[in-house]
C-alpha positions in Angstrom: 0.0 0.0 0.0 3.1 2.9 0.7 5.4 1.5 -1.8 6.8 5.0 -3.1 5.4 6.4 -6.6 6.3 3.1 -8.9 4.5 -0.5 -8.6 7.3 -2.6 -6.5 7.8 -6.5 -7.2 9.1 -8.8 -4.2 10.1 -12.0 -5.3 9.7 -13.0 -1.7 11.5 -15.7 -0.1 11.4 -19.7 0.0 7.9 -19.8 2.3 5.9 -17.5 0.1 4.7 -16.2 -3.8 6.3 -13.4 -5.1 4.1 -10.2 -4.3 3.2 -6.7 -7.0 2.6 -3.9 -4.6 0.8 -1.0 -6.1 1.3 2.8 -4.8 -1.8 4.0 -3.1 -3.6 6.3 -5.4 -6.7 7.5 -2.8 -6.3 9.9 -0.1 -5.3 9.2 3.5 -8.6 10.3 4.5 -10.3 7.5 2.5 -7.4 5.1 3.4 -7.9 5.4 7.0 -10.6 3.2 7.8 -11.0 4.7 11.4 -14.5 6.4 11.5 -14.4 9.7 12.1 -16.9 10.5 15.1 -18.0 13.7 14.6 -18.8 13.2 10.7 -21.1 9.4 12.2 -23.0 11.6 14.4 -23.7 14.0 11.5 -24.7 11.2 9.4 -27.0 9.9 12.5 -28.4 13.2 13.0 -29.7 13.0 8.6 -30.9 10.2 8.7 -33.3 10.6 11.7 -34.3 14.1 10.8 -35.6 11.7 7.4 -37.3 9.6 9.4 -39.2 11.6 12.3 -38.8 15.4 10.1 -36.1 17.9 11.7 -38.1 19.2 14.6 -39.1 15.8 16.0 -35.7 14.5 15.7 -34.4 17.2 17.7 -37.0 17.3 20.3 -36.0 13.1 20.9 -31.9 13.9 20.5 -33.2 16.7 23.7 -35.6 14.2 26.0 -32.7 11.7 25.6 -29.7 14.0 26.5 -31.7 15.3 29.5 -34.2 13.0 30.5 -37.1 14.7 32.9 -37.1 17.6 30.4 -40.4 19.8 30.6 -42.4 20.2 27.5 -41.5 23.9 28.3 -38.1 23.8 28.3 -38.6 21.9 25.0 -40.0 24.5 23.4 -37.2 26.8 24.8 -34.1 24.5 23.4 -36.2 23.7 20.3 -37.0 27.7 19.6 -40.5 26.3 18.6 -44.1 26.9 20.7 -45.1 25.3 23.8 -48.0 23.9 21.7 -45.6 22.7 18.9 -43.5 21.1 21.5 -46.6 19.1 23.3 -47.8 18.1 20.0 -44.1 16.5 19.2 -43.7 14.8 22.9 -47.6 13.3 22.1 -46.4 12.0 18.7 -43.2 10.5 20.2 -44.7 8.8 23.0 -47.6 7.6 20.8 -44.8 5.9 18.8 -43.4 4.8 22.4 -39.9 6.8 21.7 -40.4 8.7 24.7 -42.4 8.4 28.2 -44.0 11.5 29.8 -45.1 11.9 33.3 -47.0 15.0 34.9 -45.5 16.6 38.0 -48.1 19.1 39.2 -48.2 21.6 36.6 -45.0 20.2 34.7 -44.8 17.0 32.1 -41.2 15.6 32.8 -40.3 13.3 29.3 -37.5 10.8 28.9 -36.4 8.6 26.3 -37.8 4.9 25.9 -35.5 2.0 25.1 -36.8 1.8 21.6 -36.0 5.9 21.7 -32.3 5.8 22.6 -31.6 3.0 20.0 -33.1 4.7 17.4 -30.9 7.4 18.4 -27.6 5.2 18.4 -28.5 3.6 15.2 -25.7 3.6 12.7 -26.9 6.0 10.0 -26.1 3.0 7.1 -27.6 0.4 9.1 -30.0 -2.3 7.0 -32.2 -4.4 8.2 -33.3 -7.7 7.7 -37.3 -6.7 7.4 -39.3 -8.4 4.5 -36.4 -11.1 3.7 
């Protein structure tokens, strides 16, 4: 893979087949096959937004970074209104993504189990449905 500009021949030894290296001709970027994490997140975060719309997506990435969240301070850290919020947290925990549970006044929401894996799904994952 690093042998210099030219295509290199080893004849090898008595224990194994001569070998043609070629010189690499991509990029390190796309030779190093180390994932880079903030660029998975991203691709994450795309996918999801395609699945649940933008909003929705953000309001789940928020209940499962700080479970107990209020439906208020959704709509604060969501810059949407407190009616747009509530609507969102009923949708997600309609589709059992998040649980919600009222605290006087105050609707505290966290993430479900189905919720957070959805979250940490690889953004490339395929599944196995209708095989």
């Amino acid at each position: 893979m690093f042998c210099g500009q030219q295509p290199r021949l080893h004849l090898g030894d008595a224990h194994g087949p001569p070998v043609l290296a070629y010189p690499l001709t991509i990029g390190p970027a796309v030779a190093d096959p180390r994932p880079d994490p903030q660029s998975h997140r991203r691709q994450q975060a795309a996918a999801l937004a395609k699945v649940l719309g933008p909003t929705r997506a953000m309001i789940l990435r928020t209940v499962a970074t700080m479970p107990g969240v209020t439906t208020t301070d959704l709509a604060t850290r969501s810059r949407i209104s407190l009616a747009s919020a509530s609507e969102h947290a009923t949708t997600l925990r309609q589709a059992r993504l998040i649980t919600s549970r009222r605290d006087g006044n105050r609707i505290h929401h966290h993430p479900t189990t189905t919720g957070t894996v959805l979250l940490n799904a690889p953004a490339n994952a395929t599944g196995t449905m209708g095989r």
